[in-house]
Structure formats: C-alpha cells, structure tokens
C-alpha positions, 0 to 999 in steps of 0.5 A, a space after each residue: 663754420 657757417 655765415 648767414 645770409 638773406 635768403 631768396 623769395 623762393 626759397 623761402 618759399 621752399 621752407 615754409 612749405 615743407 617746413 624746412 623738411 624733404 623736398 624733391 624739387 630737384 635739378 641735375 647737371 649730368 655728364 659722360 666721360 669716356 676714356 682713361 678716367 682718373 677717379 683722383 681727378 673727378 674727387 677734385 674737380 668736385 671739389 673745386 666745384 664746391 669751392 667756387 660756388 657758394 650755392 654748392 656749399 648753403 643749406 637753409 636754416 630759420 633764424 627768426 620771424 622773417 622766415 629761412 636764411 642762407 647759410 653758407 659753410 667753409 668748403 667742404 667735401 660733397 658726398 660722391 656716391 659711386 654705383 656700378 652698373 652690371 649688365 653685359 648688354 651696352 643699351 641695357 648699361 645705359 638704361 639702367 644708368 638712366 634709372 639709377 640716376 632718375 632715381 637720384 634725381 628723385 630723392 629729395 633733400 632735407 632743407 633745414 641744415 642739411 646739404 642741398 648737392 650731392 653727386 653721382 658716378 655711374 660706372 658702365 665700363 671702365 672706360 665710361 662713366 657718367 657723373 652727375 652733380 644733383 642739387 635742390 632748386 632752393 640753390 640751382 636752375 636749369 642754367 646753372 647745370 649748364 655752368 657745371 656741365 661748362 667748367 666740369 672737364 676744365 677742372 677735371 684736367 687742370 683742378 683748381 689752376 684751371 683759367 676759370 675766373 671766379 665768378 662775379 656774383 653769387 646767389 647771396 648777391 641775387 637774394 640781397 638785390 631781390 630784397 632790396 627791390 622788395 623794399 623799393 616803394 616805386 617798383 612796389 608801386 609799378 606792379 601793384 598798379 600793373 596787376 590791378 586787374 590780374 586774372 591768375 586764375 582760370 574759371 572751371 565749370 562747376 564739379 571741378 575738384 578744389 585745388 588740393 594741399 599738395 601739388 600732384 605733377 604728372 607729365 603729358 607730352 604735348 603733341 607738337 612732333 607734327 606741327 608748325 616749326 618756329 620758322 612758320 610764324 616768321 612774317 607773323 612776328 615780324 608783323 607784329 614784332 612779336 618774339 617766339 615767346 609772345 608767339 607761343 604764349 598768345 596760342 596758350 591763351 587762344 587755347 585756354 580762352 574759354 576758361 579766361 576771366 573777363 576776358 582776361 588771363 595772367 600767366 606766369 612766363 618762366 625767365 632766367 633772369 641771366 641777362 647780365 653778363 656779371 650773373 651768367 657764371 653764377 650757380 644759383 636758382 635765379 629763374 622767376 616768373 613775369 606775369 603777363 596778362 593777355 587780353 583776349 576781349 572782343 573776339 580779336 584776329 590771331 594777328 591783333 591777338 599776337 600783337 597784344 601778348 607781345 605788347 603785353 609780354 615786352 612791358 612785363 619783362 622791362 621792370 624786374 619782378 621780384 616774386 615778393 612784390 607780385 605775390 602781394 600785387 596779385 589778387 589774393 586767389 586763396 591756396 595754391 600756386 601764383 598762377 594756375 599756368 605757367 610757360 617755361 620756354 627754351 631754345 636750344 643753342 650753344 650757350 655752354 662749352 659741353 652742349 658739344 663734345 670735349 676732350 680734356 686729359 685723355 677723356 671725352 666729356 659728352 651731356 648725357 641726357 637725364 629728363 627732368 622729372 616733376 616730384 609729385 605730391 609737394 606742398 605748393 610753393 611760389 614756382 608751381 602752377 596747375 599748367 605748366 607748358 614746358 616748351 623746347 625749340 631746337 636750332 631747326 625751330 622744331 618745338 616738343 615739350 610736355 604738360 606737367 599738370 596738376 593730376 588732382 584737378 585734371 587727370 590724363 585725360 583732361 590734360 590731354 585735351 589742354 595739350 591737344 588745344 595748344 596744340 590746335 590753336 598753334 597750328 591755326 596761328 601758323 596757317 590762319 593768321 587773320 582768322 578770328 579767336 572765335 575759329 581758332 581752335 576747331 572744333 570748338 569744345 571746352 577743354 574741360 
C-alpha cells in the first residue's frame, strides 16, 4: 500500500524530462567489509535501512496535472544482488569490483512506479566483500550516501535494536517546506527582484553548436594537483571575508570572464542545504543550487573581484531558494539547463562515523571508493549545467576535481581549455592579488 506525497521540484523535474521513464542519474554509498561476515546480517541491516527512511521505500508516480508525486509504500525487501568476483590476483579483484559495480552505478532506474534503490554485494574473498547501496538522485544526494555509510556497520552488529534515533525529518517533509515557500509571495518577491538582472547564460561566439535535447556529460579532470592549496588564499579571504567557496567561485568567473553578459555572470553553486541539525539524518535528495551573480564591471583587482563574489554569495545563501521560484525568477533563456555553470564544492572532513575505519561484530567497515559518474546523453533537468566545476579539498586544503562538460557544445579539447583557465586564473589570485582582472589569466586567449 502506497500513500502519496508532494513531491520535491526535482523531482519533478526528473519525471517530466524523461517522462517518468530510464534515468541514470545515480548515486552510490559503498562500503567494505572484512572479516567473518554474516550474510544473515547485511539482509537485515538492508532491511532495517529500508525501514528507517522513507526515501529508500518512494518511487514517483503522476497523479494529476500538477506533475509527479511521492509515493511512499510499507517496508519492503530491497533487491540485493550478489556478484562474485574470480580473479586470483587481489588488485586484479579490486579492479573488477570497481567495474562491477561502476556499472551498477550506470544503470538507470525506471521512475514511474518502480524502486528508485537497489544494492550490491561484490564478493572478492570470503573474507571481503563490499556492498554498496545504489539509489536514484530523485530520492538521495551525495550527503545522504554518507548516512548509509554511518548507520550500515551499527545495523549490521545490532539490526533494528541498534542506539539509532529514528531520524527527525523525511524527504516528504523537505518537499512540503520547499512547496510552501513556493507558494509564499515574500520569497517569490525577494528572488524575482534578486534575479532582475541574472545572467545564467554565457555569451559564445558565433558557430557554436546550439544546446542540444539531451545533456551529453563527459568528465575532464582539472588541473589542480600542481597549484595553490586553500592555505595560499588565507589573508585574501580574511581581507575580504571571503570563504573557500566565494575564493573559488570568483576564479570560475575570472576564467570565464570573456564569455560574461554585460559583465555579468550567475552561476548555480550546489549547496546541501543540511544546515539544520533536524534534516543532517535524513536520506533524501536535499542539495539545490543558489544563484549567485558576479560582477566583473570595470576591470576590478582580483581582491575588489574576491570581494564582491563573497558579498554576492553571502546574500544568496541568507534566503532559501527553492528551485520552483528561481526558475520562474531567471530570465527565460530557452531549453536547457538553469545555469550554463555550475560550482559543486566540497570539503573533506570527518562529517560521518565510516570516513574512518570501524570494527563492529568481528568485522571491519572501510569507505571503498566508487567515483561518481555522470549518464550521459539525458534529458536536461533542473540540476544539470553545460559547466560543472566539481571541486574537492581535502584536510590539507590541496584541491582536485574534474569538469563534467556538455561534450555537444564543447568537446575535449575546448573542455580543456575551461579547465586550464580555471586553473590559471586560481593561481593568479594566489600569488597576483592585487593584480587587475584584465592580467589575470595570461596569455589572454578566449577559451572558445
């Protein structure tokens, strides 16, 4: 028996892209476990998993004009595939895994009326395996695979007696307060006056293709390994009160800053809205883009630049932004994505128990890494960009990351060229700070 709930603007916008058929906009919470494994005890910490959050158990459904709802059914088994791996060599194990379950990761879901999670239990030995739980983004983020990874090995040890309390807020909740500040006049007043004068669009230069019906993602790693860490811009940001984020961000539009619109450009910067302690348990896809216009007018300093992104990204996240409103806010730009880029910045720190290694019933639970992937060739929805500058710091501050770029409008060699600007123009804030925008990025060249 299922119930039927308000469903989130992303989701939503999921559905009516694909009409509620395959998506592989995916996300994956994978874990290791070695020593005497009970398999007993993975099928009821899967299980207890499944009962604790809602999102595990929706799948979306149309129910009238309005477009996609929830619908929540009882607690029910999750399919648990089970592979074994053969090889004899143990990096050649590990490989295959990786491939195994890359692929599981690939393989999209059905969203009308189906199961939006399914897991995985690769066998390298008997005494190693690794599970991983994969769901659809329409019902899990990034943050949420950290919560599985948290609560996994206590379910595991102690099934559903485990000390774990219930979580405070499901993703039904989220999707009722994102609809209700949908339908609140003052914050559809605040951000239609806030984006009067948006600029989500880059200008190209004529002969650039047109942006196509589906998003084609390819991933570019960005050269970062040599440059400067986070520590590099410590007395730039407490000059200007700027935080990493708004440090990177104004980079991003230095780099960009031959493709701005009346010296103006919005980008969409990815937040997980976990900001209150009640939602930090919840499983759920809860991330959304803030748009946040950089003015890059008048040939600013790198520090006058610094400071007006932090300005400009400070008073963008001090109001929620539910997606609904922006998108009937922004300029109507046609097909296509929100933004044509987008920042997803992270920072590696201890938010989760198993970012560490625990031992829990005579086995150890590890994080195994399973990079993210991009589907490719997908309708446009509300979380996709042409540029997204996904970044990473680590406790160091050393930064990495990759360009997931819309190979229709930019193949790999112009992909490149955006991430060698970033780049460029992240090392000149770091040693040139009170150089001008116009001497930033050297040589001067059009990234197109």
């Amino acid at each position: 028996m299922s119930r039927l709930h308000t469903a989130t603007h992303y989701q939503r916008s999921l559905y009516d892209a694909t009409g509620g058929r395959a998506s592989g906009v995916n996300v994956a919470a994978a874990i290791r476990m070695r020593g005497h494994i009970d398999p007993e005890r993975i099928r009821a910490a899967l299980d207890a998993l499944t009962a604790r959050h809602e999102a595990l158990r929706t799948t979306l459904t149309r129910r009238d004009a309005a477009g996609a709802a929830q619908a929540i059914g009882d607690t029910s088994p999750l399919e648990l595939r089970e592979v074994s791996v053969p090889e004899p060599d143990e990096d050649q194990r590990e490989a295959t895994c990786a491939a195994l379950l890359q692929a599981e990761l690939r393989r999209p879901f059905v969203l009308e009326s189906s199961p939006l999670a399914r897991a995985v239990l690769v066998t390298l030995a008997d005494d190693d395996q690794v599970f991983a739980l994969i769901a659809h983004h329409a019902v899990m983020d990034g943050w949420s695979a950290g919560v599985i990874r948290d609560e996994f090995p206590r379910l595991y040890e102690y099934g559903t007696s485990a000390a774990l309390a219930p979580p405070v807020l499901h993703l039904v909740d989220y999707a009722m307060w994102e609809a209700g500040l949908a339908d609140d006049p003052a914050t559809r007043e605040y951000w239609q006056a806030a984006l009067a004068d948006a600029s989500p669009r880059l200008a190209f230069p004529p002969g650039m293709p047109a942006i196509g019906a589906v998003a084609r993602t390819t991933p570019h790693q960005l050269p970062l390994e040599h440059g400067p860490t986070l520590g590099a811009f410590h007395s730039l940001m407490i000059a200007e009160q700027a935080s990493p984020t708004a440090v990177l961000l104004a980079a991003l539009a230095a780099s960009l800053s031959d493709h701005a619109t009346n010296g103006r450009i919005t980008f969409g910067v990815m937040r997980s809205n976990r900001q209150q302690r009640d939602i930090r348990g919840t499983v759920g896809f809860l991330a959304g883009h803030v748009p946040v216009t950089v003015d890059l007018s008048g040939d600013p300093s790198c520090e006058t630049l610094v400071g007006r992104t932090a300005h400009a990204y400070d008073r963008a996240i001090s109001r929620p932004a539910p997606v609904g409103v922006l998108r009937a806010a922004l300029p109507d730009t046609g097909p296509g994505p929100l933004f044509d880029v987008s920042l997803n910045y992270s920072r590696q720190q201890p938010r989760h128990q198993t970012d560490a290694i625990v031992e829990s019933a005579g086995v150890t639970f590890s994080p195994f890494d399973l990079a993210h992937e991009e589907p490719t060739d997908h309708p446009w929805w509300d979380g996709a960009s042409l540029l997204d500058f996904q970044i990473r710091s680590d406790p160091a501050g050393r930064l990495s990351g990759a360009l997931v770029a819309d190979a229709h409008m930019f193949g790999g060699a112009r992909a490149a060229r955006f991430g060698e600007r970033f780049a460029a123009a992240l090392r000149g804030l770091a040693d040139r700070p009170t150089d001008r925008l116009s001497d930033l990025v050297t040589p001067k060249e059009p990234a197109l």
